[in-house]
SEGU-860797 format. One record per residue (C-alpha): residue number from 0; y, x, z negated; residue in one letter. Coordinates in Angstrom, 3 decimals, decimal comma, m for minus. Each point is the difference from the previous one (the first is absolute). Layout:
<rs>
{NUM; {Y; X; Z}; A}
...
</rs>
This chain:
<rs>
{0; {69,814; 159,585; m73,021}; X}
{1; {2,193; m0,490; 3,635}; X}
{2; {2,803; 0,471; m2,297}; X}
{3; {m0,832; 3,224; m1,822}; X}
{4; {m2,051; 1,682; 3,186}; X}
{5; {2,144; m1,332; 3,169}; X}
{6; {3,275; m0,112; m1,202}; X}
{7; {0,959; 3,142; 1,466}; X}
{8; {m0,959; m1,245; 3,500}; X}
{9; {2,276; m3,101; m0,223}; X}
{10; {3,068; 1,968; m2,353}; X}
{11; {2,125; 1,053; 3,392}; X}
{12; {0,020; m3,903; 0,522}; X}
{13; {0,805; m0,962; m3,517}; X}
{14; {2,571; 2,879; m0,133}; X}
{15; {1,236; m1,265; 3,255}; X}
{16; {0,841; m3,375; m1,208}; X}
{17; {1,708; 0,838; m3,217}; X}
{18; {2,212; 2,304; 1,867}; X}
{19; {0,688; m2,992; 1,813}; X}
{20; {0,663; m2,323; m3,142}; X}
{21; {1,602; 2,354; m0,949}; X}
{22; {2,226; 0,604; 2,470}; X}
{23; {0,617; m3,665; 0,413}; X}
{24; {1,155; 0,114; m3,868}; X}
{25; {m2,647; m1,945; m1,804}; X}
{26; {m1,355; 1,200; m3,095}; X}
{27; {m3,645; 0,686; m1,003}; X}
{28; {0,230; m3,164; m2,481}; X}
{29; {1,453; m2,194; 2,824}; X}
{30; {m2,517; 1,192; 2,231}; X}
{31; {m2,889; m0,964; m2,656}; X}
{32; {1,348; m3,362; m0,463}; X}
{33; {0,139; m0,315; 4,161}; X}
{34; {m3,721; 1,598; m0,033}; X}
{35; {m1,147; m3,055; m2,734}; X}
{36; {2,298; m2,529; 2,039}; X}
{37; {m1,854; 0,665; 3,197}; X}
{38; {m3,311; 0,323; m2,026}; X}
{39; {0,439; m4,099; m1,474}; X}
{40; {1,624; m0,842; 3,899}; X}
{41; {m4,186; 1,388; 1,214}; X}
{42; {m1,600; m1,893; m2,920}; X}
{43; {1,982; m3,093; 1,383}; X}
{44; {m1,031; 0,992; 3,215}; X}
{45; {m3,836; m0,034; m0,287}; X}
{46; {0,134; m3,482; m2,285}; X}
{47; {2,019; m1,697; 2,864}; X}
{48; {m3,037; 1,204; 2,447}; X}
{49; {1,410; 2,754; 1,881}; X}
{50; {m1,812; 2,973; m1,734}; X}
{51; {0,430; 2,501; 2,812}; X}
{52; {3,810; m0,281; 0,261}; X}
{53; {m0,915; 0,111; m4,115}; X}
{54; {m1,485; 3,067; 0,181}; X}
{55; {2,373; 2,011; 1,730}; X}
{56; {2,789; m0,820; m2,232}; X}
{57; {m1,825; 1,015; m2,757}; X}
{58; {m1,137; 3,318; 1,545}; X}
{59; {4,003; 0,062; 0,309}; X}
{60; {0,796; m0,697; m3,832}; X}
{61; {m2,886; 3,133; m0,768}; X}
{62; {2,573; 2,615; 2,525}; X}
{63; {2,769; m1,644; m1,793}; X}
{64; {m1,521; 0,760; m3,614}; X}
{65; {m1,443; 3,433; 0,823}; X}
{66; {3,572; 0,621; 1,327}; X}
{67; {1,793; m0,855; m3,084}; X}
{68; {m1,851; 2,461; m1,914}; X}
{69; {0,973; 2,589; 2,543}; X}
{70; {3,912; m1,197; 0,007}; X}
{71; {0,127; 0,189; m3,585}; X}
{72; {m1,260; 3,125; 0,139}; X}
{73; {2,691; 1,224; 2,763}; X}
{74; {2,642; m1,617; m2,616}; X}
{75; {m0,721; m0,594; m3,293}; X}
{76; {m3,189; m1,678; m1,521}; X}
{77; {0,694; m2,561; m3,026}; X}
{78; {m2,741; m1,128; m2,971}; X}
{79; {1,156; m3,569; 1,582}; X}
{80; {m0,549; 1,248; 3,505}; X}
{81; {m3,633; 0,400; m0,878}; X}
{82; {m0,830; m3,180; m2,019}; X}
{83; {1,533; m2,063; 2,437}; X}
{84; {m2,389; 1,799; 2,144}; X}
{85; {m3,249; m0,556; m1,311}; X}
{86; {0,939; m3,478; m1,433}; X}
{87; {0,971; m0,799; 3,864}; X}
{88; {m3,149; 1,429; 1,455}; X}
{89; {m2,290; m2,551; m2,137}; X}
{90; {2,172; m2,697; 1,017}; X}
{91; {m0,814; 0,990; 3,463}; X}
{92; {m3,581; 0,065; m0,674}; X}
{93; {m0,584; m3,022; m1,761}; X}
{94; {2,360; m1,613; 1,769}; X}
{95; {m2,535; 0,845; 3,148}; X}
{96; {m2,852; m1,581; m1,838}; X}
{97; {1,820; m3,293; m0,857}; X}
{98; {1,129; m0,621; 3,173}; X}
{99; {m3,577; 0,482; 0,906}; X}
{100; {m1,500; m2,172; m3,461}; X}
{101; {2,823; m2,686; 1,837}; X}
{102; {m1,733; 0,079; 3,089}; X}
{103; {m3,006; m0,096; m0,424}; X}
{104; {m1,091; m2,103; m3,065}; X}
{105; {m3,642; 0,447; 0,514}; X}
{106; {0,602; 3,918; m1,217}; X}
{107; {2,434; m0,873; m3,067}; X}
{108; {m2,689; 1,324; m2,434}; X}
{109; {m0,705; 3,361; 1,236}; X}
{110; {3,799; 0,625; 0,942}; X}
{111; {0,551; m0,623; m3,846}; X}
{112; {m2,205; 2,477; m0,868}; X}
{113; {1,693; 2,527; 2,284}; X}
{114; {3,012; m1,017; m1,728}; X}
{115; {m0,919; 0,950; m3,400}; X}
{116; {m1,886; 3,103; 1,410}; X}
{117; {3,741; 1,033; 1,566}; X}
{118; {1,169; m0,681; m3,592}; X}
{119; {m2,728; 1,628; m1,711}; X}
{120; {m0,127; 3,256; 2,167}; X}
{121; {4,187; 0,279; m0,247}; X}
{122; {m0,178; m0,070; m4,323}; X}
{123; {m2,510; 2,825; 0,682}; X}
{124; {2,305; 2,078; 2,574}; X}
{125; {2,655; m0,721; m2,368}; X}
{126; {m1,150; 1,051; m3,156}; X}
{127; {m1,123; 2,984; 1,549}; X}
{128; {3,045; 1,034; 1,411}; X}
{129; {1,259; m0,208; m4,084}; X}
{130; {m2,332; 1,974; m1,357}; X}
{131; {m0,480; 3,316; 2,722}; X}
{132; {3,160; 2,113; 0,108}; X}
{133; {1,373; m0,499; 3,677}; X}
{134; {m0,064; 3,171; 1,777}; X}
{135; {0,969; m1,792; 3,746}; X}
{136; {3,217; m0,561; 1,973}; X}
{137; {m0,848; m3,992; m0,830}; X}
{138; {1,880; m1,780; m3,055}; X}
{139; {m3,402; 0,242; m2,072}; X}
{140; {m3,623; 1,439; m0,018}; X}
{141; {m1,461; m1,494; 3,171}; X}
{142; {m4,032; m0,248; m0,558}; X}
{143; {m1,739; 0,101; 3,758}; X}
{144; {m2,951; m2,283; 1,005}; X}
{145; {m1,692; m1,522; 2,582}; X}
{146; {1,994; m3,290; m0,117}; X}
{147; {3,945; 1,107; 0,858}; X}
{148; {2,507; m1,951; 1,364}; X}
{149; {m0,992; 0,946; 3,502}; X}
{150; {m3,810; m1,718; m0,860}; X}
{151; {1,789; m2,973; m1,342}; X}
{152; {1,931; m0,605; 3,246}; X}
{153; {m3,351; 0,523; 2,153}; X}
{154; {m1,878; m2,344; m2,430}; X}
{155; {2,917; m2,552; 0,319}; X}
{156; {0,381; 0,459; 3,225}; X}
{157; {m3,866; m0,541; 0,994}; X}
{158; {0,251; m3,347; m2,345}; X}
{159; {2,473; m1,211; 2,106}; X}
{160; {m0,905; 0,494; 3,369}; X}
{161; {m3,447; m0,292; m0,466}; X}
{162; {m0,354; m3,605; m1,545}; X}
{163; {m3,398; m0,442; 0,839}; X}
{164; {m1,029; 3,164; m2,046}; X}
{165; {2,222; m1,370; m2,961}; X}
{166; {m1,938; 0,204; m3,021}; X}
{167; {m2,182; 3,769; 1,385}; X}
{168; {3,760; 1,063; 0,524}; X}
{169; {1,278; m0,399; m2,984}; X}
{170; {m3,324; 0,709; m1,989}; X}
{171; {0,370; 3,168; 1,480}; X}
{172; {3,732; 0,513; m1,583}; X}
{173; {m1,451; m1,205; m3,246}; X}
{174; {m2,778; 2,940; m0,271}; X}
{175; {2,418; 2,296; 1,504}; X}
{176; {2,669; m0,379; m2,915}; X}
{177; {m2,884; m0,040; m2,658}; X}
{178; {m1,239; 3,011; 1,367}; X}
{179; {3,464; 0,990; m0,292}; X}
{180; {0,152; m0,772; m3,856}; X}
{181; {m2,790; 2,474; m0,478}; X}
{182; {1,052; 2,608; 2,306}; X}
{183; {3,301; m0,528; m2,341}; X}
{184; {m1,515; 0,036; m3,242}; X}
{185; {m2,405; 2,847; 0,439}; X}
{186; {3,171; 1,808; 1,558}; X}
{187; {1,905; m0,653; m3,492}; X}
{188; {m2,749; 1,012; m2,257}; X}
{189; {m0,432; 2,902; 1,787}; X}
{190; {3,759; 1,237; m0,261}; X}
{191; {0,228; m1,147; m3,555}; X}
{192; {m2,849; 2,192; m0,959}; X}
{193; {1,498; 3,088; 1,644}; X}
{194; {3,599; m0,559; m1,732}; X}
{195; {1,161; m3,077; 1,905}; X}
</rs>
């Protein structure tokens, strides 16, 4: 939802920093691979016990993904471009919730399910994208929802810094992305119907 209905608030930051990888010569695919780098480094963080420093860095790897979109726009977008990108963002994401499983053992079960729920949710967004005839500036038919990558960070971010809230934290996540699903699938029979 933050992604679809704020973006335009946050684009003259975005747009800033491409200009600026840009400038500095990377390309959009080097600057995904940095984005997933830093994602893993803020995973590693929050499992060694430092979950604020953790949470920064991955704030960092979201500008550095929402900025390789906009670089590869600014050059030239590749199919590769964009599977490397949404291959790297679950990394970062479930990368997140091991570090977190790692930590602390006592929420191992529920962090599982939000694992499969990630994996669950993304076969959806996926197979949707194949089926409805992309109209967008994005690689593929992007299907909005509550749960966006912007949710996901809050939700990871709340898990991490708020320990003691754990299990609400990421219970909350869990019926976010199944409302998602829904959202999703409604959205997709809906299109179909009219023509897809």
């Amino acid at each position: 939802m933050l992604d679809t209905h704020a973006r335009r608030y946050v684009d003259p930051l975005i747009e800033a920093v491409a200009r600026a990888l840009r400038a500095a010569g990377l390309s959009a695919n080097t600057v995904t691979i940095l984005g997933m780098l830093t994602g893993v480094g803020a995973a590693a963080l929050v499992a060694s016990g430092r979950p604020w420093i953790g949470v920064v860095l991955l704030w960092f790897s979201g500008l550095l993904d929402a900025a390789d979109g906009t670089l590869a726009r600014m050059t030239r977008s590749t199919p590769l471009g964009a599977i490397m990108d949404i291959t790297f963002d679950r990394v970062v994401e479930l990368s997140m919730v091991f570090a977190l499983a790692w930590r602390y053992p006592e929420a191992r079960l529920i962090m599982v399910a939000l694992a499969g729920t990630i994996a669950i949710a993304m076969s959806l967004f996926l197979s949707i994208a194949a089926a409805l005839r992309n109209t967008s500036a994005k690689a593929f038919h992007y299907a909005p929802g509550l749960g966006e990558r912007s949710e996901a960070f809050v939700c990871l971010s709340l898990m991490a810094v708020d320990t003691a809230h754990l299990t609400l934290w990421t219970g909350v996540f869990l019926a976010v992305m199944v409302y998602t699903m829904f959202q999703r699938l409604r959205y997709a029979m809906r299109a179909l119907a009219a023509g897809g």
